[in-house]
N, C-alpha and C positions, 0 to 999 in steps of 0.2 A: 504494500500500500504506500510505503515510504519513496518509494523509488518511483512507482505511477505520479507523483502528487508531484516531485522533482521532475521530473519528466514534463508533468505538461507547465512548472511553473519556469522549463528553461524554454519552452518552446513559445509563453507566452514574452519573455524574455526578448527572445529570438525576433518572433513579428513584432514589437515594440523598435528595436534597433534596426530592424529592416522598412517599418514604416518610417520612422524620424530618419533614415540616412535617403529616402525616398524622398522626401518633403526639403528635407535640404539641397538634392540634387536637382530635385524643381524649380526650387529659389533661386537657384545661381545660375538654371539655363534661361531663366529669362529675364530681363531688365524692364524698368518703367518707363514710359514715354520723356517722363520727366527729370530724368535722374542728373544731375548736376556734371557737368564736362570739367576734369581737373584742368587748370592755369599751368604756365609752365613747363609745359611737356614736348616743347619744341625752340629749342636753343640756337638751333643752330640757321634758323629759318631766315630765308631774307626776302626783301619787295623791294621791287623797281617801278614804278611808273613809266606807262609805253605808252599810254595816249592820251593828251589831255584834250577834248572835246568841248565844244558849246556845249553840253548838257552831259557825257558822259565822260567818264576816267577806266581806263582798263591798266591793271597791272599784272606784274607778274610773279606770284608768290611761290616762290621756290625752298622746298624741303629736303634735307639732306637726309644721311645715314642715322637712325637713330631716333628721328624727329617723329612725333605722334604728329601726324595731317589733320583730324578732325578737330584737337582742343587748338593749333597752331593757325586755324582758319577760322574760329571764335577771336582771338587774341588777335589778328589781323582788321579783322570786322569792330571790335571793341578801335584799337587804336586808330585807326584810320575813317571812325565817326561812320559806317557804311550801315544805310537805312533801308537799301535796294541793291540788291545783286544777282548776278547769275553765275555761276563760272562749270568750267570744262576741264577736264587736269588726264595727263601721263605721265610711267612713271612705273616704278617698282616696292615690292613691298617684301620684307620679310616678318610676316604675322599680322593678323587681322582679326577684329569680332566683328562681324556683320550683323543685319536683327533683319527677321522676318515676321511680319505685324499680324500679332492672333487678334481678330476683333474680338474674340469671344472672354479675351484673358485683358483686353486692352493693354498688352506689352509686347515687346521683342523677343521673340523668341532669337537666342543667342544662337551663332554659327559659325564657329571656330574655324581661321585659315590660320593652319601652319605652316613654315617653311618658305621660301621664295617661291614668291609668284610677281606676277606681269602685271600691271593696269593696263585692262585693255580698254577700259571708257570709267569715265569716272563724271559725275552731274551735279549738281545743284541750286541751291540759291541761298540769299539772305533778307532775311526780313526782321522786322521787330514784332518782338513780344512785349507789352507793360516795359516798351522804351527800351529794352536792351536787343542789341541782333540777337537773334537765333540762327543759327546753321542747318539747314537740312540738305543731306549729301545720299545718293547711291552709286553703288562701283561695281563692275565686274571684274575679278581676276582670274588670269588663267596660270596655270599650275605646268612645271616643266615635260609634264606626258598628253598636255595641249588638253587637261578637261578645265573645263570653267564653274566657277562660284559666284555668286551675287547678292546683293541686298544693301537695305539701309547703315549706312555706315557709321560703327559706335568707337572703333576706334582703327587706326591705320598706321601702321610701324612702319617709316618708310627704310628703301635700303636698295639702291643707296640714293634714288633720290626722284622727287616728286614734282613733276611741273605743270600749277594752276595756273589758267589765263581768267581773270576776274574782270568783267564788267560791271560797272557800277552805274547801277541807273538813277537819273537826275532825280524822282519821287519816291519816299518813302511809302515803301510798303509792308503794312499791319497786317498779324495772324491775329490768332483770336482762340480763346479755348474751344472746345468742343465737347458738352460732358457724354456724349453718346459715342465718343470715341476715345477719351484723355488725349486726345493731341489739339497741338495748339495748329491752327489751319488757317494758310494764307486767307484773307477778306478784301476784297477786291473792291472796294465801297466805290458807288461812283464819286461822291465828296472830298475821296482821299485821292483818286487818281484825278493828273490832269490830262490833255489829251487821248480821252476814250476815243476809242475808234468806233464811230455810227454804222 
């Protein structure tokens, strides 16, 4: 009887430790839409100014070995006052988390790229959120046996080095929460934009 009772009090044991290392493993595959981008994490990063325009500026934000691309183009948008943007970037990476968007979870599901791979297209923009830029970027890369990965971009190790071409457009453009999704989502107000096209 002594042995039945130890028996089933390791086996409760057992699924206790296998549920919580479950529930842990769940929590760290996926991220919140909101989760705060670390400062910092691209040192070695430099911008040049290539065109200054009647209404637009484009530069060119270049990321070296080492440099995190996604907090490095936060910290580009903060210093450089940028309210509207677009940019396009190539380039190389060795490690990556990408996030693919559960509606149902309203998070990122996390997607691990290890090892060198290629930028083979890389996208985004900048807008404001409650007056500060927001970044939102996606990338594909491809892997040295030529298969490819994608998604929204949480963070980007570059190696040995990353080159954005940023547009910066003359009108600030405002996101806005969403609570039926938690993401904050470009709002295209006609008020805020000038030059709507009829």
């Amino acid at each position: 009887m002594i042995k039945v009772k130890q028996f089933g009090y390791a086996l409760l044991l057992l699924g206790f430790a296998i549920t919580k290392g479950y529930s842990q493993d769940t929590a760290t595959e996926y991220v919140a839409p909101s989760e705060a981008v670390p400062r910092g994490k691209a040192p070695r990063m430099k911008v040049q100014l290539l065109i200054l325009g009647e209404s637009t500026k484009q530069y060119a934000v270049i990321f070296y070995q080492g440099d995190e691309a996604f907090s490095g183009l936060l910290e580009f948008a903060q210093k450089y006052h940028v309210t509207s943007a677009h940019f396009t970037a190539i380039g190389a990476l060795n490690g990556a988390t990408l996030g693919w968007f559960d509606p149902q979870r309203k998070m990122y599901k996390k997607i691990p790229v290890t090892g060198q791979h290629e930028v083979i297209g890389m996208s985004g923009d900048i807008a404001l959120y409650q007056g500060k830029p927001v970044v939102h970027t996606h990338m594909l890369v491809g892997a040295s046996d030529g298969t490819t990965v994608g998604g929204h971009v949480l963070a980007a190790y570059v190696s040995p080095t990353l080159e954005v071409m940023v547009t910066v457009d003359p009108v600030t453009m405002q996101k806005r929460f969403d609570p039926d999704t938690d993401l904050t989502l470009i709002d295209p107000s006609p008020e805020k934009t000038e030059g709507t096209l009829k």
